[in-house]
C-alpha positions, 0 to 999 in steps of 0.5 A: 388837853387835860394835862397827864404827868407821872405825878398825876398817874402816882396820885390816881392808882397807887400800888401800897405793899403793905395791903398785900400789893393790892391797887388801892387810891389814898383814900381807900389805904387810910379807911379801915372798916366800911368804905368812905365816899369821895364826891357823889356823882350825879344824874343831871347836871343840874344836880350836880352845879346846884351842889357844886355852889352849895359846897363854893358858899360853905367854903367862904364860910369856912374861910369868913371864920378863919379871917380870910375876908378883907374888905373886897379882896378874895375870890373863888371860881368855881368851873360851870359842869355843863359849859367849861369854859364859864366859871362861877365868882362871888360878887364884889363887896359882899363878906365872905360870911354872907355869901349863900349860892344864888349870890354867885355870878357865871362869867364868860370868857369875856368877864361878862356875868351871863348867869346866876346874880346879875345883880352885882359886879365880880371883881375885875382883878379876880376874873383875869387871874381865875380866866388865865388858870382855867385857860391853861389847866384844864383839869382845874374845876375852882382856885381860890385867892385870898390875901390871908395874913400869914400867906401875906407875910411869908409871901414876902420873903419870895419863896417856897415853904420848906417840908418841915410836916406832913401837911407841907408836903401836900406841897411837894415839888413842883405842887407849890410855887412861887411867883417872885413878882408883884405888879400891883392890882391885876387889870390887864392879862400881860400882869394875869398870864404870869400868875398861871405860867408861875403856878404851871402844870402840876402846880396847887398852890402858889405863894404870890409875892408880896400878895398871897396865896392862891390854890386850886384843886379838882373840886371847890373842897379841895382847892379850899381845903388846901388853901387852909394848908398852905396858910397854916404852913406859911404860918408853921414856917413863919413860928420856925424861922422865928425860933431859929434865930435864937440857935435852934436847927431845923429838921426837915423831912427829907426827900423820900419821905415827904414824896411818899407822904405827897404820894400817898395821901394828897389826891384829889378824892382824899383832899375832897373828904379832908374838907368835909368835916369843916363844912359840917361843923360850919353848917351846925354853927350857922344853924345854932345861930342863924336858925339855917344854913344862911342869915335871913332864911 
């Protein structure tokens, strides 16, 4: 069963004094004026996967801008709406950049591609780390794992990033953690298994040692959206360690404040809506350049 915590229920329905003790979500506390809309629901499933890989290739673009893609190394799965124990992977060895929906490849549980782009191989290593988390967290629709470079750097110190702003407390408690052992490329479950044991039930992002990020999220936007977090996160610790060497003290947001920051304004609807402005202005760059949404339309 879907995992049900108190920091799930904190997260879906928050009471804010401040709009006269009315029940408000995250989402509806920070819109002033005409309503903003979460995730559109759809009448058919088909529907709904066809925006669901619409939304997984914008955010290889989002990421291919940012410099996340190296060589073969990347991925993000993607849960099937309609049979949930398949999940959709990008294809091995082609950039982030170029990735459009129909290149990606439905897997079983088994690793075997069934659907989508048979044409291709997915990536051995990313099919076992995305099988072992959505085996054990059910509520997790995509993860991304990427080796980006300041994600890479802090990984290497074995250890959470410290709540130095608000962005860093999307992370707060048991939402970030860490796995504090690398064993080399991942081919077999005994080395896959750790990575969702580490990660845990409410965890969603985990700073793999000597390795990388890895997130997850409710959707494909907000798994990537916080993927984009974390990154600048290690790289805002990374800048602050720096300066502390020379004297300079820290100043981290204390306890209470960065629950109530997690409380609210890091549920899944709001992280959704976060993303959107950048797959929009990556959909009007790619136009500019390309005439469409994808090189060769």
């Amino acid at each position: 069963s879907i995992p049900s915590t108190d920091t799930k229920a904190q997260l879906d329905d928050i009471t804010m004094s401040s709009l006269g003790g009315q029940k408000k979500t995250p989402l509806d506390a920070i819109v002033q004026g005409s309503t903003m809309q979460a995730m559109p629901t759809f009448s058919n499933v088909a529907d709904k996967r066809a925006f669901m890989l619409e939304h997984m290739a914008h955010a290889f673009h989002v990421f291919a801008r940012r410099g996340y893609s190296e060589g073969m190394a990347g991925h993000i799965s993607l849960r099937d709406p309609e049979f949930p124990d398949k999940f959709w992977l990008n294809p091995l060895g082609v950039h982030f950049a170029l990735l459009t929906p129909g290149d990606m490849a439905l897997v079983n549980e088994q690793g075997e591609v069934i659907g989508g782009n048979k044409s291709r191989p997915v990536n051995a290593a990313g099919f076992l780390i995305h099988s072992a988390i959505h085996r054990a967290r059910p509520d997790v629709v995509a993860a991304c794992h990427c080796h980006s470079r300041f994600g890479k750097a802090w990984s290497a110190f074995g250890r959470p990033f410290e709540m130095l702003n608000g962005d860093a407390a999307m992370f707060y408690g048991d939402a970030q953690a860490v796995l504090t052992s690398y064993g080399g490329l991942v081919f077999e479950e005994s080395l896959s298994d750790p990575v969702a044991s580490a990660l845990g039930l409410n965890g969603r992002g985990l700073i793999m040692q000597n390795h990388g990020l890895l997130t997850v999220g409710q959707s494909v936007d907000e798994a990537a959206y916080l993927f984009t977090l974390m990154e600048r996160c290690c790289e805002i610790q990374l800048l602050v360690e720096a300066a502390a060497k020379d004297g300079l003290q820290k100043q981290c947001i204390d306890d209470a404040t960065a629950k109530h920051t997690f409380e609210t304004s890091s549920d899944s609807d709001s992280l959704y809506c976060e993303f959107q402005p950048e797959i929009q202005n990556e959909i009007l760059l790619r136009r500019l350049k390309f005439g469409s949404e994808s090189p060769g339309e």
